[in-house]
Backbone as CSV, one residue per row, in Angstrom:
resi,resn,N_x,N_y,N_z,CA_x,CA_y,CA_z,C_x,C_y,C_z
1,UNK,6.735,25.120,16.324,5.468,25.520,15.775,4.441,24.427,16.068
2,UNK,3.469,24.625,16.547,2.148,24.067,16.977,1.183,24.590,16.089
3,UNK,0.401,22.981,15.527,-0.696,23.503,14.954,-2.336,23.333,15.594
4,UNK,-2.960,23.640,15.233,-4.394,23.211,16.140,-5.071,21.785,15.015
5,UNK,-6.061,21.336,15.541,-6.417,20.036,15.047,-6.699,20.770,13.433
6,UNK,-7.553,21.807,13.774,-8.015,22.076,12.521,-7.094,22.414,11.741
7,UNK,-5.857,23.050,11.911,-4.855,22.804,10.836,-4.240,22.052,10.453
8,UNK,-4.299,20.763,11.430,-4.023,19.681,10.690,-4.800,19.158,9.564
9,UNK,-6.373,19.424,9.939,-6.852,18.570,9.310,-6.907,18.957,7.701
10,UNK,-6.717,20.728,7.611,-6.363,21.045,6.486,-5.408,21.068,5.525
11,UNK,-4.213,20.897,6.900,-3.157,19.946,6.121,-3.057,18.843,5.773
12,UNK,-3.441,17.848,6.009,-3.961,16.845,5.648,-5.122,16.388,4.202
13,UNK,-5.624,17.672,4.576,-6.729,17.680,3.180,-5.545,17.882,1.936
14,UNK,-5.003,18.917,2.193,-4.377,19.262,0.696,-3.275,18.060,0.961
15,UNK,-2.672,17.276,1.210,-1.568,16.550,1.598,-2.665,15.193,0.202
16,UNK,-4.055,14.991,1.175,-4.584,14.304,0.168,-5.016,14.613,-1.132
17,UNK,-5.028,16.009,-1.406,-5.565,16.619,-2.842,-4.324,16.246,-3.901
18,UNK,-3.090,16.548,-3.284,-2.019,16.396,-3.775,-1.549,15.248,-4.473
19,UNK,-1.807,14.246,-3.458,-1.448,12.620,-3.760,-2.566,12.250,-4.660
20,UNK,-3.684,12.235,-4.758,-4.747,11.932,-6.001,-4.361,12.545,-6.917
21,UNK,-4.087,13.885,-7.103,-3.847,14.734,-8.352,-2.386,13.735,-8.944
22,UNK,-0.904,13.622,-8.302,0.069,12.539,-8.415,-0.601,11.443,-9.289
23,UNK,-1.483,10.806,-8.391,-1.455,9.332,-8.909,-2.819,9.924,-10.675
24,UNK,-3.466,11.071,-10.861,-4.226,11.237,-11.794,-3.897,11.315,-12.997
25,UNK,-2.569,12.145,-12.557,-1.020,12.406,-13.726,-0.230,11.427,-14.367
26,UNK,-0.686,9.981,-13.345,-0.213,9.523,-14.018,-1.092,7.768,-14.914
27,UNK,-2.615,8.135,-14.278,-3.032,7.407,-14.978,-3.624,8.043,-16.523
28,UNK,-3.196,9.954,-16.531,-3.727,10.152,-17.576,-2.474,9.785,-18.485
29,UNK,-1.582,9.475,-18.051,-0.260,9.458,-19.000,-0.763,8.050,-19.412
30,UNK,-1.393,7.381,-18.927,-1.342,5.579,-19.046,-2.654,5.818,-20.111
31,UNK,-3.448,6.288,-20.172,-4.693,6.422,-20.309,-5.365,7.908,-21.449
32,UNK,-4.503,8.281,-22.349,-4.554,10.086,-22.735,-6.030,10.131,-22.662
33,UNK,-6.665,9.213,-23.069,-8.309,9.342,-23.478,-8.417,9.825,-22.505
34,UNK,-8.627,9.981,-20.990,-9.321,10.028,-19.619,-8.901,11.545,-19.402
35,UNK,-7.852,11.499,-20.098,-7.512,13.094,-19.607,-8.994,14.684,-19.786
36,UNK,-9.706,14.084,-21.090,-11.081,14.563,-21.048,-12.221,14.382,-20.882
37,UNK,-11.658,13.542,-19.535,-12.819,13.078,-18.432,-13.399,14.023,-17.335
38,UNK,-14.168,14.785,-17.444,-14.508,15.739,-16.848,-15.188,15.534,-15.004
39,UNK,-15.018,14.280,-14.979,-15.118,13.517,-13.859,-14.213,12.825,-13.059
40,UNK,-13.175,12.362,-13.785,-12.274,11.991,-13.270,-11.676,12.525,-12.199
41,UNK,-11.361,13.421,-12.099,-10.620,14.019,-10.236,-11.886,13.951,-9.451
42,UNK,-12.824,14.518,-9.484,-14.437,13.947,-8.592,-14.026,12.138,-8.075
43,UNK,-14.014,11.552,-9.151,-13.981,10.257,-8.571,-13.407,9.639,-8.498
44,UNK,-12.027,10.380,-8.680,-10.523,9.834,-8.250,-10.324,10.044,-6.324
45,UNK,-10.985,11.017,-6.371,-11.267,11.915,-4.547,-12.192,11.012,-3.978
46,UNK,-12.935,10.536,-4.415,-14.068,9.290,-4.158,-13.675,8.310,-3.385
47,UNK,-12.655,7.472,-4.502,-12.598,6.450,-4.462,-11.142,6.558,-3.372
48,UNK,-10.635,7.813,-3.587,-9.214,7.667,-2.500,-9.933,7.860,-1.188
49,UNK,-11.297,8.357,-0.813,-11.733,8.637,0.633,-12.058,7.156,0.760
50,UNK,-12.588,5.673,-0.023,-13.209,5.159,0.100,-11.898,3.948,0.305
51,UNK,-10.802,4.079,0.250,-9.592,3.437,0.807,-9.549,3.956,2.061
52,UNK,-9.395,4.870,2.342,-9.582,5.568,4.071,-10.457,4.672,4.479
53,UNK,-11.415,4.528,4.119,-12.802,4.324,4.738,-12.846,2.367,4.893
54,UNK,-12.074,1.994,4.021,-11.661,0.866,3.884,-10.441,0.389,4.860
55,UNK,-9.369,1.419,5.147,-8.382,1.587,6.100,-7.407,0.618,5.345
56,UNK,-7.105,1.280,3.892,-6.005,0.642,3.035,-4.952,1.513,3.938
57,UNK,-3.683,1.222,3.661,-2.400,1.629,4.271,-1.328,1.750,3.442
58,UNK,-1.406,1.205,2.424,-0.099,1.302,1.232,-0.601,1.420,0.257
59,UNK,0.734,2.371,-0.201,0.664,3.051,-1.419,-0.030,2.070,-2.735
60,UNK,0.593,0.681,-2.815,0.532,-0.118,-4.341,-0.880,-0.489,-4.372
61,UNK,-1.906,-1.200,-3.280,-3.259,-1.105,-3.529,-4.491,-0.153,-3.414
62,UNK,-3.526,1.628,-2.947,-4.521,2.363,-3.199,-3.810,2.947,-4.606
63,UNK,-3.126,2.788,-4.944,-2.774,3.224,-6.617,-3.564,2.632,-7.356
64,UNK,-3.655,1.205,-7.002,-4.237,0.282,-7.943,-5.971,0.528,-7.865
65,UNK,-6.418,0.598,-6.547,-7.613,1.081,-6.483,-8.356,2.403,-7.488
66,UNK,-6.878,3.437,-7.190,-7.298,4.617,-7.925,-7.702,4.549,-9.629
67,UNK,-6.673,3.461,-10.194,-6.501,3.438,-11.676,-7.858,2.174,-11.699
68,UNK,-8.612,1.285,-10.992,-9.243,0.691,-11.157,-10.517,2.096,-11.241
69,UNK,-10.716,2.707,-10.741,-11.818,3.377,-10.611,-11.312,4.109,-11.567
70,UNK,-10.833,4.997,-12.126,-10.281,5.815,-13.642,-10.933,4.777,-14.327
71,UNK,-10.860,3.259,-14.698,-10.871,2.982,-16.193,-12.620,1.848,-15.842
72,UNK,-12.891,1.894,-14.352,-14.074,1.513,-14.333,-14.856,2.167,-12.926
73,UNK,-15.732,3.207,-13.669,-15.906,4.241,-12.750,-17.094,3.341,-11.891
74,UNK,-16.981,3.131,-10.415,-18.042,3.092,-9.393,-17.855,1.635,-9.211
75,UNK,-16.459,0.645,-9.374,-16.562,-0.486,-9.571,-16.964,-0.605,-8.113
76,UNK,-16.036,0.035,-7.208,-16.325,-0.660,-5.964,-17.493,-0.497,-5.412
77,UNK,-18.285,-0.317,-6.108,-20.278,0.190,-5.420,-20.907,-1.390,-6.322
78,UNK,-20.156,-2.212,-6.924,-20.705,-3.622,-7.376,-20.945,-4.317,-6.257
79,UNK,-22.146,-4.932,-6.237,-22.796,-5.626,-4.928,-21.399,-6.708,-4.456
80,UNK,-21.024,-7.518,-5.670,-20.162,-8.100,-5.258,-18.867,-7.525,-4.492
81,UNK,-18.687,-6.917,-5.583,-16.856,-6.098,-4.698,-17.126,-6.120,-3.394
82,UNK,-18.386,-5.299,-3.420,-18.614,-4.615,-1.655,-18.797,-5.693,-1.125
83,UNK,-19.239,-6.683,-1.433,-19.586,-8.315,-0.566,-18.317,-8.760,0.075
84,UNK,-16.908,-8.617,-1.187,-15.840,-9.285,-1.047,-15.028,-8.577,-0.103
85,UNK,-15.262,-6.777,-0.196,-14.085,-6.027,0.567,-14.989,-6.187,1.475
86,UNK,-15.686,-6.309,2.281,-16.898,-6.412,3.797,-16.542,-7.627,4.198
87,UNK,-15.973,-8.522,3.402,-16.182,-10.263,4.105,-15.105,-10.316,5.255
88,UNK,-15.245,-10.769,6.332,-15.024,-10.764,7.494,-13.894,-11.683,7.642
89,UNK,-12.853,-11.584,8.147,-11.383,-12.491,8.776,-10.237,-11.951,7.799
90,UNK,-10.344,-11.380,6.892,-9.111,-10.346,5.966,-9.123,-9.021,6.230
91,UNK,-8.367,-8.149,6.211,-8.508,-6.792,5.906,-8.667,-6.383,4.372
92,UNK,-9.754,-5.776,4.092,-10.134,-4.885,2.659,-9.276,-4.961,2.061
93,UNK,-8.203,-3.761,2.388,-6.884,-3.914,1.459,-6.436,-5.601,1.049
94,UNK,-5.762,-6.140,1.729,-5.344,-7.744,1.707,-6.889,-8.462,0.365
95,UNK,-7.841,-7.960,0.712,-8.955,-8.409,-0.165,-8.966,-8.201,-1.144
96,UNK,-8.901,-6.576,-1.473,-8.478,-5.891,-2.817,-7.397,-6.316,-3.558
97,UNK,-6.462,-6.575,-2.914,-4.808,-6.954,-3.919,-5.270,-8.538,-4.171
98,UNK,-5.763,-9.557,-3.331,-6.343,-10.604,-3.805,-6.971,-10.415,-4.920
99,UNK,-8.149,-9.826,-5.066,-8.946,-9.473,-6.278,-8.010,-8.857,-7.449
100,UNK,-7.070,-7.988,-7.557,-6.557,-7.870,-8.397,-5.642,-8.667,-8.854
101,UNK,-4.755,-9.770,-8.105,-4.103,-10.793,-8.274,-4.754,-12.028,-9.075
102,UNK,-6.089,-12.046,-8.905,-7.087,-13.140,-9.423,-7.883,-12.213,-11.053
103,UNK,-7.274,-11.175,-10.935,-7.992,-9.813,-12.354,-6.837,-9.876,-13.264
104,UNK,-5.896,-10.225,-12.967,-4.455,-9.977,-13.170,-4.165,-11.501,-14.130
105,UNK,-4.392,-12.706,-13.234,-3.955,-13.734,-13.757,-5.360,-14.060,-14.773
106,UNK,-6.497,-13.884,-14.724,-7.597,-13.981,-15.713,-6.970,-13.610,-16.456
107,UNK,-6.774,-12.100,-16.596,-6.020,-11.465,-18.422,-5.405,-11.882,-18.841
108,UNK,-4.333,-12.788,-18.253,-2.811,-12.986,-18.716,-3.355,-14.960,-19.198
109,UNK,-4.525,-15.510,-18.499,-4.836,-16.318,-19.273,-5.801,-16.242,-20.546
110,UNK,-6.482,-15.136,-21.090,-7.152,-14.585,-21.745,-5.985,-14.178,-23.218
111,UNK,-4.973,-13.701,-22.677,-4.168,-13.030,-23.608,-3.135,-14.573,-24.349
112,UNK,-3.531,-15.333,-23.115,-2.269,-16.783,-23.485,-3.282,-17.846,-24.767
113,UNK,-5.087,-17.387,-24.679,-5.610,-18.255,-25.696,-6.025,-17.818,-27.165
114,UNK,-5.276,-16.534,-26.826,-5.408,-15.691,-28.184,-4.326,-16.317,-29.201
């Protein structure tokens, strides 16, 4: 069976509708409040085109991307973010998991002076 481009590309579409809806299921499980977020799949689809567009490749920093945008909608449109994922000699992704590695150890020193 042979498909034509355009059925790929529609396979591909729902292939991606699928995997956002996955990862939505399960930040509403993390998250019940969001579940009556009437925006949330809009800019869960957003932010997963905007890993494409970024040319993330694995699963763990576009998950993390996805649940970053669920609990802070449009982060990556912050002059900075966009400064940091644009800065030149890393790849985006590699930038992004940096940034969350440096988001990650802030809290956990935040939570250690409580």
């Amino acid at each position: 069976m042979e498909f034509t481009e355009g059925q790929w590309a529609l396979l591909k579409d729902y292939e991606d509708r699928n995997y956002v809806d996955f990862i939505r299921g399960h930040i509403v499980r993390d998250y019940p409040a969001l579940a009556n977020d009437p925006t949330l799949r809009d800019r869960l689809n957003a932010a997963f085109a905007q890993t494409k567009m970024l040319r993330f490749t694995h699963d763990g920093p576009i998950v993390d991307f996805l649940y970053v945008e669920a609990t802070t909608p449009g982060f990556y449109w912050i002059p900075e973010v966009i400064a940091w994922l644009h800065k030149p000699g890393v790849p985006a992704e590699q930038r992004f998991e940096m940034l969350m590695q440096a988001t990650r150890k802030r809290q956990q020193e935040m939570k250690e002076k409580r």
